[in-house]
KEZABA-891325 format. One record per residue (C-alpha): z, y, x. Coordinates in steps of 0.5 Angstrom, whole numbers, plus 500, padded with zeros to 3 digits. Layout:
residues N
ZYX;...
***
This chain:
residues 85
734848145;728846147;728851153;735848155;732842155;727842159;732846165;735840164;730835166;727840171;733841175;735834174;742835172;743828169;741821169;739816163;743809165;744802162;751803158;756798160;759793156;767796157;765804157;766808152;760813150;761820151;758825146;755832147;753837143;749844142;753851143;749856140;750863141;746870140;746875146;746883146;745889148;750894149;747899143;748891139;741891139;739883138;738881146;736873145;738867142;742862148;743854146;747850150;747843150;755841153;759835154;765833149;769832156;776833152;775824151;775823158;782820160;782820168;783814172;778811167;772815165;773819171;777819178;775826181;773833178;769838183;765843181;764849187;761855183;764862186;761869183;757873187;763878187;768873189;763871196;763879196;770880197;772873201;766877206;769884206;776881207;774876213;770882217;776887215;780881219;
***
């Protein structure tokens, strides 16, 4: 958990701010799950600290979502459909 956390503020993935009088707070919590190897030899231990985001209503907590992640693969083939075009 300590390692998740200091990712956390390396990458400043977040910012601490004054809580406003008609805000709800939103809570978060850490999801530990252990990792391994395809002969099920124990890999690593992963933590991660995720947002209780089900709380939410849109159009008061938030108005929009985005979140622009694409695998690898997926680049991979919109390139090779592109140059097969």
């Amino acid at each position: 958990m300590e390692a998740e956390l200091r990712m956390i503020h390396k990458n400043d993935t977040w910012e601490l701010v004054d809580r406003l009088a008609n805000r709800k707070i939103i809570g978060v919590k850490c999801v530990f799950r252990t990792k391994h190897n395809a002969d099920g030899s124990l890999n690593k231990h992963k933590a991660r600290l995720v947002v209780k985001g089900y709380i939410q209503q849109h159009g008061i907590d938030f108005f929009e979502t985005f979140a622009p992640v694409a695998k690898l693969d997926t680049i991979r083939l919109l390139f090779a459909l592109a140059a097969q075009k």
